[in-house]
Backbone atoms as SQL, in Angstrom:
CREATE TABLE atoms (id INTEGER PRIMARY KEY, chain TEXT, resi INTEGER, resn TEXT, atom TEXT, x REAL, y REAL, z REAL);
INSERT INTO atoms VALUES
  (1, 'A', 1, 'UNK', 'N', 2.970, -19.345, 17.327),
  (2, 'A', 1, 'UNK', 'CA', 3.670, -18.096, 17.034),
  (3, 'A', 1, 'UNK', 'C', 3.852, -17.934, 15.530),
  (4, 'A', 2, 'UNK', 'N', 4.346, -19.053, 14.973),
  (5, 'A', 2, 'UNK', 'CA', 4.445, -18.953, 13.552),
  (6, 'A', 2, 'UNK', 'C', 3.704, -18.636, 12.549),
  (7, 'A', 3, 'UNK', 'N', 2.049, -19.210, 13.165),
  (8, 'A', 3, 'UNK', 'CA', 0.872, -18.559, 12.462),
  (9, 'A', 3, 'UNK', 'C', 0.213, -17.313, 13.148),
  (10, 'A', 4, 'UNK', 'N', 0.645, -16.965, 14.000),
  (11, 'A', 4, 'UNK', 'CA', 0.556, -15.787, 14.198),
  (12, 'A', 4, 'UNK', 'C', 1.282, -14.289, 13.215),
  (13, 'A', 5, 'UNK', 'N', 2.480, -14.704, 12.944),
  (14, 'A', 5, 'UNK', 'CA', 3.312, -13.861, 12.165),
  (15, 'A', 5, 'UNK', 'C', 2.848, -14.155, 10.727),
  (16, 'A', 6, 'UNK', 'N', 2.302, -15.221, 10.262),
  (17, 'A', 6, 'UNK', 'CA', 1.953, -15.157, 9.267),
  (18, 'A', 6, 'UNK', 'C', 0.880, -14.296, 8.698),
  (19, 'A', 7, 'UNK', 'N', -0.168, -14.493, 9.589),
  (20, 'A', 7, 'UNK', 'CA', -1.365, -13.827, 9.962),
  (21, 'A', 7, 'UNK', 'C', -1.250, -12.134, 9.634),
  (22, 'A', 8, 'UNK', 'N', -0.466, -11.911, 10.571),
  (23, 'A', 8, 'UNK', 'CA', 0.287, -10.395, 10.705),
  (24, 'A', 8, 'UNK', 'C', 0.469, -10.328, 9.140),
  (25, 'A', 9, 'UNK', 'N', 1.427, -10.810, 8.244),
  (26, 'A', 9, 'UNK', 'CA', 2.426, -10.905, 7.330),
  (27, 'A', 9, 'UNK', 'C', 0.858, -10.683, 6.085),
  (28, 'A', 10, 'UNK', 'N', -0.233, -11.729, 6.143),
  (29, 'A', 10, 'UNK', 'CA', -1.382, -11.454, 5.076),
  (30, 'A', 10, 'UNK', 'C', -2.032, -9.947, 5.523),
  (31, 'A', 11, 'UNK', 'N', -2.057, -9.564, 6.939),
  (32, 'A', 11, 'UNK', 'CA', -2.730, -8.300, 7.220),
  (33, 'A', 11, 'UNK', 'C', -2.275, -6.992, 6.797),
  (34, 'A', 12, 'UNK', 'N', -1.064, -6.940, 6.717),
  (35, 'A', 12, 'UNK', 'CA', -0.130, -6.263, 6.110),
  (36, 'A', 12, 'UNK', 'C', 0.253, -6.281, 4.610),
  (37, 'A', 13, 'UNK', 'N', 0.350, -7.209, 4.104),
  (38, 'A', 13, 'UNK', 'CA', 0.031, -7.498, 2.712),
  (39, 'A', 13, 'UNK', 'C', -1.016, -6.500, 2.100),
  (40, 'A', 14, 'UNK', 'N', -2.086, -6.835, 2.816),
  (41, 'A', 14, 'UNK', 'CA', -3.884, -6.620, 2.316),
  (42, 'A', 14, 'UNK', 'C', -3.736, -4.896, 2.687),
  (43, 'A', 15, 'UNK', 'N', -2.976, -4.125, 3.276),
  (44, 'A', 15, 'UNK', 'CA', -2.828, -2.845, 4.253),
  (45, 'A', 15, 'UNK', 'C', -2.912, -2.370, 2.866),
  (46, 'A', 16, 'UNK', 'N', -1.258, -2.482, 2.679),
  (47, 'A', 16, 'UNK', 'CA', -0.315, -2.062, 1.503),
  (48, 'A', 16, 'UNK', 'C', -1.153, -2.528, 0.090),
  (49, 'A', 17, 'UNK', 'N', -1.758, -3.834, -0.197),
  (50, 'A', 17, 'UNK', 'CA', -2.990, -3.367, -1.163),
  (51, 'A', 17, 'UNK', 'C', -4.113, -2.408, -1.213),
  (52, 'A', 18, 'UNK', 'N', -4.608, -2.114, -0.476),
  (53, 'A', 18, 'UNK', 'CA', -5.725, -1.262, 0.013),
  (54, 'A', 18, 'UNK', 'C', -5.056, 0.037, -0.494),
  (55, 'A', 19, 'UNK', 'N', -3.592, 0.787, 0.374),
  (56, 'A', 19, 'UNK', 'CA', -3.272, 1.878, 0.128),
  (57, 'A', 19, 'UNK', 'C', -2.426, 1.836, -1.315),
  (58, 'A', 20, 'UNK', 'N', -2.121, 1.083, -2.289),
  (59, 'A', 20, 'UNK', 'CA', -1.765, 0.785, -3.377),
  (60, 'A', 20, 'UNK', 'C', -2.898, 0.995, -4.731),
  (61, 'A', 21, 'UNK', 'N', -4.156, 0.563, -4.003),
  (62, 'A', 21, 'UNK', 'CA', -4.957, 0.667, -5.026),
  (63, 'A', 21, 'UNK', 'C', -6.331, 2.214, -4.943),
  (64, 'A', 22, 'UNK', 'N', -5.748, 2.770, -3.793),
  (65, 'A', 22, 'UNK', 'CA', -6.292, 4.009, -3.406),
  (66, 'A', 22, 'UNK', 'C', -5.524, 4.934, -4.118),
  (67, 'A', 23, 'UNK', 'N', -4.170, 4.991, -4.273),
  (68, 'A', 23, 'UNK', 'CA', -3.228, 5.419, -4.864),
  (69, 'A', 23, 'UNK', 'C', -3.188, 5.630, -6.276),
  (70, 'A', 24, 'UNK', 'N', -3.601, 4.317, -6.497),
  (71, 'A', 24, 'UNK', 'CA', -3.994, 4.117, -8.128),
  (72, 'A', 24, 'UNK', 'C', -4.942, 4.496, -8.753),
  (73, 'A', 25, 'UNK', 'N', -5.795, 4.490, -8.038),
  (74, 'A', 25, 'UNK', 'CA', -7.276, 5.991, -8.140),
  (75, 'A', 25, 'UNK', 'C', -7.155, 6.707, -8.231),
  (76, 'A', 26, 'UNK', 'N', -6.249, 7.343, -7.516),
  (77, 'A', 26, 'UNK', 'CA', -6.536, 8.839, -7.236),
  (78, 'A', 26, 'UNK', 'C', -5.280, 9.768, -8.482),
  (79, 'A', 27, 'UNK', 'N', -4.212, 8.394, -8.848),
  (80, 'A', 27, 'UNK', 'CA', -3.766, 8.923, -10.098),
  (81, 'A', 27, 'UNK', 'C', -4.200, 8.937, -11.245),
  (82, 'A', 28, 'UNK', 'N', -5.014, 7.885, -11.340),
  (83, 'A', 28, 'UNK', 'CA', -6.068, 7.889, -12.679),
  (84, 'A', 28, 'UNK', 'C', -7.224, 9.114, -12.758),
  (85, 'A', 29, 'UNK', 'N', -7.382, 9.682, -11.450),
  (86, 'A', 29, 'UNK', 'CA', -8.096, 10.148, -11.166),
  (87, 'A', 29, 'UNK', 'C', -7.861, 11.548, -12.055),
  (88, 'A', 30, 'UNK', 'N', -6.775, 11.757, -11.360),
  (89, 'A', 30, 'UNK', 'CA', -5.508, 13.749, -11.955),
  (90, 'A', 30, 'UNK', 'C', -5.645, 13.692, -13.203),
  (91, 'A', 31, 'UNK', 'N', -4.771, 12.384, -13.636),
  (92, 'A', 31, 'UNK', 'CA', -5.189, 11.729, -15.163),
  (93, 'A', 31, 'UNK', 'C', -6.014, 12.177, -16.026),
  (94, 'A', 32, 'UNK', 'N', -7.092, 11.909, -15.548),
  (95, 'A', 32, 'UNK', 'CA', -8.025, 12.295, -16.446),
  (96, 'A', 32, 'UNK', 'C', -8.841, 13.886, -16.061),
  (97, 'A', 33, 'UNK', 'N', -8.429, 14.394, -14.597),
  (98, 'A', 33, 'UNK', 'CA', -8.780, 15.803, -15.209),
  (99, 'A', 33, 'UNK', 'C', -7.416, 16.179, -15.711),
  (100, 'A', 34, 'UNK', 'N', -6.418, 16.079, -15.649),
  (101, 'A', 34, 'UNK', 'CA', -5.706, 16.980, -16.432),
  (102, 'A', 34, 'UNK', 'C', -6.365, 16.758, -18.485),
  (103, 'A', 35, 'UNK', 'N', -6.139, 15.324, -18.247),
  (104, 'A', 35, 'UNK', 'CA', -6.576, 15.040, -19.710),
  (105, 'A', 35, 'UNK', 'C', -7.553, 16.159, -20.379),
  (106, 'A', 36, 'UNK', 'N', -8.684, 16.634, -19.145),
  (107, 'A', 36, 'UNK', 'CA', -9.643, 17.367, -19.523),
  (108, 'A', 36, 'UNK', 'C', -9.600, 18.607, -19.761),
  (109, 'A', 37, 'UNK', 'N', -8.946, 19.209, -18.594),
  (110, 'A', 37, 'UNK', 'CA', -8.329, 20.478, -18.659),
  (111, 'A', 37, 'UNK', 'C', -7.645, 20.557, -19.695),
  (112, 'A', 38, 'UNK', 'N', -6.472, 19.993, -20.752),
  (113, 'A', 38, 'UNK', 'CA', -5.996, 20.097, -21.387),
  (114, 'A', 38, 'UNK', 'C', -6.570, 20.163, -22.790),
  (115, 'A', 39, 'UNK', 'N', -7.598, 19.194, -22.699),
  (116, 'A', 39, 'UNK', 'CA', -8.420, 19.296, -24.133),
  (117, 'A', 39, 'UNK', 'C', -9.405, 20.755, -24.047),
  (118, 'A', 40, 'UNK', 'N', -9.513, 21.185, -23.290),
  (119, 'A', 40, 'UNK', 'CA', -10.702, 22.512, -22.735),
  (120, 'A', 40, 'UNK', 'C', -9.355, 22.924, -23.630),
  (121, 'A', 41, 'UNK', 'N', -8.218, 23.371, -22.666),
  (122, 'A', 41, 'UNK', 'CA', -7.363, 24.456, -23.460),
  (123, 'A', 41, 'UNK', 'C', -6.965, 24.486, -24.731),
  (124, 'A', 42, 'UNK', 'N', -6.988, 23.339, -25.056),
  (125, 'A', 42, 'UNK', 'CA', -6.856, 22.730, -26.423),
  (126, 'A', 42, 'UNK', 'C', -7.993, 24.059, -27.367),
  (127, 'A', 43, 'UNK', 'N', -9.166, 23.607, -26.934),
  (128, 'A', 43, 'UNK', 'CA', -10.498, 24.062, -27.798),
  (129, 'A', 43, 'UNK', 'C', -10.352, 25.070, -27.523),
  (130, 'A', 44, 'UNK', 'N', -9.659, 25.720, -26.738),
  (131, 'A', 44, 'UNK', 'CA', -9.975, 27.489, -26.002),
  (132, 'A', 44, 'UNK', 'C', -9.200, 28.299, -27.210),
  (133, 'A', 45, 'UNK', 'N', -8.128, 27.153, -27.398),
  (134, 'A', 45, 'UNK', 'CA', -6.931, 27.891, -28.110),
  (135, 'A', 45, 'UNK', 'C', -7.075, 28.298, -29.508),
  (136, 'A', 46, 'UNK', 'N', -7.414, 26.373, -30.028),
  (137, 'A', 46, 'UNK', 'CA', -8.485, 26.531, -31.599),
  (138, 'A', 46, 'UNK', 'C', -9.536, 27.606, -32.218),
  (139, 'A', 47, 'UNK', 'N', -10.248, 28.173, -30.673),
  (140, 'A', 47, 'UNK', 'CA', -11.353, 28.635, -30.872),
  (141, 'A', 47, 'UNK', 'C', -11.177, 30.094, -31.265),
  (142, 'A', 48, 'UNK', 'N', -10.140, 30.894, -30.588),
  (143, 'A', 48, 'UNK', 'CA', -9.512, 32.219, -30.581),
  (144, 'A', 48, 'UNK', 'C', -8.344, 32.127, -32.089),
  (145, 'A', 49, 'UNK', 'N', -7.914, 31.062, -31.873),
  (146, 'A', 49, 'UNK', 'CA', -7.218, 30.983, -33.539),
  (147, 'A', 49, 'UNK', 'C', -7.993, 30.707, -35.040),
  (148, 'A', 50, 'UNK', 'N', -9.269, 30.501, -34.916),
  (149, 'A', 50, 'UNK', 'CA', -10.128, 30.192, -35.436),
  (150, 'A', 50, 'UNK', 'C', -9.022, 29.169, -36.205),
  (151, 'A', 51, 'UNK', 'N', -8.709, 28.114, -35.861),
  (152, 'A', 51, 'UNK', 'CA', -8.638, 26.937, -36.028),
  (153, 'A', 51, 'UNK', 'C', -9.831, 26.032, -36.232),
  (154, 'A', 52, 'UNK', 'N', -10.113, 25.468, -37.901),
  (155, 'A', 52, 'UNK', 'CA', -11.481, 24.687, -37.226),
  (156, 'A', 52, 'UNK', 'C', -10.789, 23.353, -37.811),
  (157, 'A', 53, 'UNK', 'N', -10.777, 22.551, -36.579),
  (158, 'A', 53, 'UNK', 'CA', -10.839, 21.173, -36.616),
  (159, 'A', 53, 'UNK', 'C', -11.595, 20.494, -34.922),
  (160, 'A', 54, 'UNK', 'N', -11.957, 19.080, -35.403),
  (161, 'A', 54, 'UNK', 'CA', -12.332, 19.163, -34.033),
  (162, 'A', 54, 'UNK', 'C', -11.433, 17.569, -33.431),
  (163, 'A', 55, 'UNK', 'N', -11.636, 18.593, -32.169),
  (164, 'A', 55, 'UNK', 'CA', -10.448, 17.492, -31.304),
  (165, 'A', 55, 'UNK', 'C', -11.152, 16.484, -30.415),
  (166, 'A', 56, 'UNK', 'N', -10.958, 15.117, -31.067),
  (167, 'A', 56, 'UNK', 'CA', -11.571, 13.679, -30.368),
  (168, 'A', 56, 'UNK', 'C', -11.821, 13.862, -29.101),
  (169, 'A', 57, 'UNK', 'N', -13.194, 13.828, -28.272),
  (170, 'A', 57, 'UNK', 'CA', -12.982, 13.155, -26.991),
  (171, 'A', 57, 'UNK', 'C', -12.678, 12.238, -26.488);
């Protein structure tokens, strides 16, 4: 019984990693389109202000 619950206890572990690191994707993910979207608006903005500098990718 005892290694049974343990068993359980690593399967569950490994669950909650799985959906932890799916999680962590998919925020890195927003991350970096927002990052993108933001630099677009960035240049949209420069571009109509005739601002000239240029902004790092």
């Amino acid at each position: 019984v005892h290694a049974e619950s343990l068993q359980q206890v690593v399967q569950s572990q490994r669950e909650v990693t799985e959906v932890l690191q799916e999680a962590t994707c998919k925020i890195a993910a927003q991350q970096s389109e927002t990052t993108r979207l933001t630099t677009d608006a960035a240049r949209q903005i420069c571009e109509e202000k005739s601002i000239c500098f240029t902004l790092s990718e």
